[in-house]
C-alpha positions as CSV (number, residue, x, y, z in Angstrom):
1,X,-10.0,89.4,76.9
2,X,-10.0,86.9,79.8
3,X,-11.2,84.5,77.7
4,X,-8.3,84.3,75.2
5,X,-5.8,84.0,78.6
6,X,-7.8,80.7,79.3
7,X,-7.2,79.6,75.3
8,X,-3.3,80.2,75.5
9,X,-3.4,78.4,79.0
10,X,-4.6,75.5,77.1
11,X,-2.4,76.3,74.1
12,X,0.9,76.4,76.2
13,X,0.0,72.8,77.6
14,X,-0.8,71.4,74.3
15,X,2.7,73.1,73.0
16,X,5.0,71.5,76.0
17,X,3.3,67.9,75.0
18,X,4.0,68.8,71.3
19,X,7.1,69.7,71.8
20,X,8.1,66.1,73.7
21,X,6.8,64.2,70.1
22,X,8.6,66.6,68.4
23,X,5.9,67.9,66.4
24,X,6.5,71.3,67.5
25,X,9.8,72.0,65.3
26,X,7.9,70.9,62.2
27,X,5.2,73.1,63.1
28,X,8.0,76.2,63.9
29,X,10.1,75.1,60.8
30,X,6.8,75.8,58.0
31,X,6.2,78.8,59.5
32,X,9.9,80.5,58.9
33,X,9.8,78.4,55.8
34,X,6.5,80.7,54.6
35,X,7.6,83.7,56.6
36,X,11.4,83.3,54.8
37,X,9.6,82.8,51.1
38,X,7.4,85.9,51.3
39,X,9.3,88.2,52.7
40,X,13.2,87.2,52.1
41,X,15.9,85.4,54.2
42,X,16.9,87.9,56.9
43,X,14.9,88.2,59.9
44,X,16.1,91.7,60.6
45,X,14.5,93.0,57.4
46,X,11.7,90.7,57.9
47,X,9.1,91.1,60.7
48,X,7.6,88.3,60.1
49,X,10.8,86.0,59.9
50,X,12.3,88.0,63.2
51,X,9.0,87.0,64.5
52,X,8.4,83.0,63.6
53,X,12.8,83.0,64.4
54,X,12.1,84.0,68.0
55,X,8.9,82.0,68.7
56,X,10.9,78.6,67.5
57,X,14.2,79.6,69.6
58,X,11.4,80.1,72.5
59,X,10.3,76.4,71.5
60,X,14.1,75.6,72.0
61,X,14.2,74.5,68.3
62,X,18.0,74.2,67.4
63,X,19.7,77.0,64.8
64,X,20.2,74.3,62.3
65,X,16.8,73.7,61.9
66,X,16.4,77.1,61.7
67,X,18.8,77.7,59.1
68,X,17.7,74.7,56.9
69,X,14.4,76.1,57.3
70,X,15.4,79.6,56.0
71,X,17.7,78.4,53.0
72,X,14.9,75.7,52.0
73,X,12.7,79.1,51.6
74,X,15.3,81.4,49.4
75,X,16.2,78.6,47.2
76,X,19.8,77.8,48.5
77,X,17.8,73.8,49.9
78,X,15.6,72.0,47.5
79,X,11.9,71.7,49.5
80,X,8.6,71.7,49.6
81,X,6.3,74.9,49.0
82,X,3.5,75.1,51.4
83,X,0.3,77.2,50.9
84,X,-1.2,79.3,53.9
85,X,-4.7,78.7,54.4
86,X,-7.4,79.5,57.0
87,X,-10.7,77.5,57.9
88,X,-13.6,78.5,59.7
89,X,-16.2,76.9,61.3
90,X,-18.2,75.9,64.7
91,X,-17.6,73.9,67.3
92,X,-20.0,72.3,69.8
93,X,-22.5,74.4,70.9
94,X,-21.9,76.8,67.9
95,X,-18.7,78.0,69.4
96,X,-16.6,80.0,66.8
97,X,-13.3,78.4,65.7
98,X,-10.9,79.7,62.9
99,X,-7.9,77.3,62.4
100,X,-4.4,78.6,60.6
101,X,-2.6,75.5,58.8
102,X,0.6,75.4,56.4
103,X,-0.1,72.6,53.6
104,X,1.7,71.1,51.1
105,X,-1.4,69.3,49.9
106,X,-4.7,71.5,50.7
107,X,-7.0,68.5,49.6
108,X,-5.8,66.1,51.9
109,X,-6.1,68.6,54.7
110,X,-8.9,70.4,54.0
111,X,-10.4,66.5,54.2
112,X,-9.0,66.1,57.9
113,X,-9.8,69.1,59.3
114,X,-13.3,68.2,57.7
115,X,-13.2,65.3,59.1
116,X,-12.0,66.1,63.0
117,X,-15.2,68.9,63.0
118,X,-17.8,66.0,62.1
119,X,-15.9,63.7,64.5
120,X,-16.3,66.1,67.7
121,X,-20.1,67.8,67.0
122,X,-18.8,70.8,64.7
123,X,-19.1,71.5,61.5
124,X,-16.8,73.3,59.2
125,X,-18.0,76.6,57.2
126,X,-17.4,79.2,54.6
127,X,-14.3,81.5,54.7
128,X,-15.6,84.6,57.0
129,X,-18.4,82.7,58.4
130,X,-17.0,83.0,61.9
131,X,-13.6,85.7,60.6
132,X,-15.6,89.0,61.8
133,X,-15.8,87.7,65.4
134,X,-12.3,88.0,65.6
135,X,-9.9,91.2,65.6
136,X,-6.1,90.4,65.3
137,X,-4.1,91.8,67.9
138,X,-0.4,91.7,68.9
139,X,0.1,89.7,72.4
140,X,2.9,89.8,74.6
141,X,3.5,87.6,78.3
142,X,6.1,88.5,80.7
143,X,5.5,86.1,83.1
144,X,6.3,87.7,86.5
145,X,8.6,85.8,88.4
146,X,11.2,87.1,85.4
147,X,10.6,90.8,86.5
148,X,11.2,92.7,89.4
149,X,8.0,95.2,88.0
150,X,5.3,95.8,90.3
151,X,1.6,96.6,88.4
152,X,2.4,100.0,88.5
153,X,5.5,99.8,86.9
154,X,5.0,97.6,84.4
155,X,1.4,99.5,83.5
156,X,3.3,102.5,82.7
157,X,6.2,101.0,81.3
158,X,3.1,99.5,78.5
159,X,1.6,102.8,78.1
160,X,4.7,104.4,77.2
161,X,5.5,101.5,74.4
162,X,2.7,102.4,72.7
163,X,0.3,99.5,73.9
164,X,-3.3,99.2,73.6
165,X,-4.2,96.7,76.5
166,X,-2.7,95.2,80.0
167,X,-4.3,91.9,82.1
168,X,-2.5,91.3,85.4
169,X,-3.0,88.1,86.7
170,X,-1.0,86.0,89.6
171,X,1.3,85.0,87.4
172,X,1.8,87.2,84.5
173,X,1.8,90.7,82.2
174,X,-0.8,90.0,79.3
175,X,-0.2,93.1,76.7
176,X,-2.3,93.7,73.8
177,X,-1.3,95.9,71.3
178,X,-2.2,97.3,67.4
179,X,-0.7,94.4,65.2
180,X,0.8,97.4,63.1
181,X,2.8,98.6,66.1
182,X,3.3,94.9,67.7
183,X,7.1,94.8,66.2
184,X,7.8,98.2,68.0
185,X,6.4,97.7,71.4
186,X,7.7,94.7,71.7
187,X,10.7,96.0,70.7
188,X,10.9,99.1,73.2
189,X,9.8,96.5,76.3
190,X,12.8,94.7,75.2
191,X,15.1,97.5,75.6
192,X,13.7,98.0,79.0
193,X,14.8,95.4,80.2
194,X,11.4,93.0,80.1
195,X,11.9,89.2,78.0
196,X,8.4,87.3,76.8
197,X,7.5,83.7,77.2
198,X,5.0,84.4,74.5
199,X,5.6,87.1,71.6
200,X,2.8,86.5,68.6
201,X,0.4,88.0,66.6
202,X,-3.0,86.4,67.1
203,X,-6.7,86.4,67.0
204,X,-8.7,87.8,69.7
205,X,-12.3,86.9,70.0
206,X,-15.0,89.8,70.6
207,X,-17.4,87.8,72.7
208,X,-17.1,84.7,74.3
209,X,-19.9,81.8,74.2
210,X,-19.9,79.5,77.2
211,X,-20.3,75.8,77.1
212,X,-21.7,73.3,79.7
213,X,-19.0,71.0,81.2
214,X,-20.1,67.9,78.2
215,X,-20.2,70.7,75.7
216,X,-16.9,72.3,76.2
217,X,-15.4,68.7,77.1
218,X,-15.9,67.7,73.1
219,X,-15.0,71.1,72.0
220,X,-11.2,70.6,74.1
221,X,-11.6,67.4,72.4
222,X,-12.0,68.6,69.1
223,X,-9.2,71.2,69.5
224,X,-6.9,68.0,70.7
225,X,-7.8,66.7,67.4
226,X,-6.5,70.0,65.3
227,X,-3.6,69.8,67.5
228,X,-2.4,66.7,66.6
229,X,-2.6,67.5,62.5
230,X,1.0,68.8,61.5
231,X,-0.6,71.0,59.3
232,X,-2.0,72.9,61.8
233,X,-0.1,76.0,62.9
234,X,-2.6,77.6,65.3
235,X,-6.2,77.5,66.2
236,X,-8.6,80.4,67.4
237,X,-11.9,80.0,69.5
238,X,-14.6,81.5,71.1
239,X,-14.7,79.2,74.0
240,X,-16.0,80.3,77.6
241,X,-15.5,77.3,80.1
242,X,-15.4,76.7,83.9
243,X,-11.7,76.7,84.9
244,X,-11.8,72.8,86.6
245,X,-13.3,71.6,83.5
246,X,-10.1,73.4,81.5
247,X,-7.2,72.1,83.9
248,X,-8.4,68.7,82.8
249,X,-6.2,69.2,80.1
């Protein structure tokens, strides 16, 4: 699962720069907003709301937001509805890419995302063209300069949560876990003591398919591109890359 640790490298970098435009609160506010509307206004008998509450408050989106975001949802704010959808395609060099947006108008941006594959050497395919590469998975970060847990430790303090999976690497704890049990682990790790600069449920890709440096350099290009559409609320690849040509980000 290295591969996915170099995708949320890049992803953490493209959040702090969203985050400076303020794109990032939009992005945090439809997802309570959908999270809220399916599943009810309070996030402690709402996984999904508990969930998209602590990944903005992570994002240091304010509680106001949060609330208008919440009340917009259960009826108590006028608002938009937005429809979740998910398109699939390739990128350069037939990498796999599955992309997760929150629309209030799928035509115009089904038509961008369109557009931003053509623009970077992808194309955009059918729903489940690229889907079974993928198995959703629960992933938790403690980075480690906020725990005092050796490898050892923190190995069996996973197992004993209930967790599938752990990367070490210099600087952090990668845990992968069952998305049915995500809530719980995370959940117990808390009440050990351990706090996450990620907490998510995501898409992990099977296999990865490596790029040369021109290659890859349009595919980061064509993930900039998704980035920047408000619409989009998170994007899954395939891609395998040298590490100098990814810290060009």
């Amino acid at each position: 699962m290295a591969g996915h640790s170099k995708w949320k490298n890049i992803q953490r970098r493209k959040n702090a720069q969203d985050a400076k435009r303020g794109k990032i609160f939009m992005k945090m506010a439809k997802e309570i907003f959908v999270a809220a509307k399916q599943g009810g206004g309070d996030p402690e008998m709402n996984p999904a709301l508990r969930l998209a509450v602590d990944k903005a408050k992570a994002n240091n989106m304010p509680n106001d937001n949060i609330d208008r975001a919440i009340k917009k949802a259960t009826g108590d704010l006028e608002g938009v509805n937005y429809e979740e959808l998910t398109y699939e395609g390739y990128g350069p060099g037939g990498v796999a890419v599955m992309v997760k947006v929150l629309t209030d108008n799928k035509n115009r941006t089904a038509s961008e995302i369109r557009y931003a594959f053509n623009k970077n050497g992808g194309n955009l395919g059918e729903n489940g063209c690229v889907g079974f590469m993928f198995d959703r998975k629960g992933y938790l970060v403690v980075d480690r300069e906020t725990t005092e847990a050796d490898e050892d430790d923190m190995l069996l303090a996973v197992i004993e949560a209930g967790a599938e999976e752990m990367e070490t690497s210099e600087d952090a704890y990668e845990i992968y876990t069952d998305p049915d049990s995500f809530s719980e682990v995370k959940s117990v790790l808390e009440d050990n003591g351990f706090r996450f600069s990620t907490a998510e449920l995501t898409m992990i890709p099977q296999t990865l398919s490596p790029l040369e440096e021109e290659e890859a350099k349009r595919m980061i290009r064509l993930v900039d591109m998704l980035e920047d559409n408000e619409d989009v609320q998170d994007i899954y690849h395939n891609l395998d890359a040298d590490e100098e040509v990814l810290a060009q980000l």
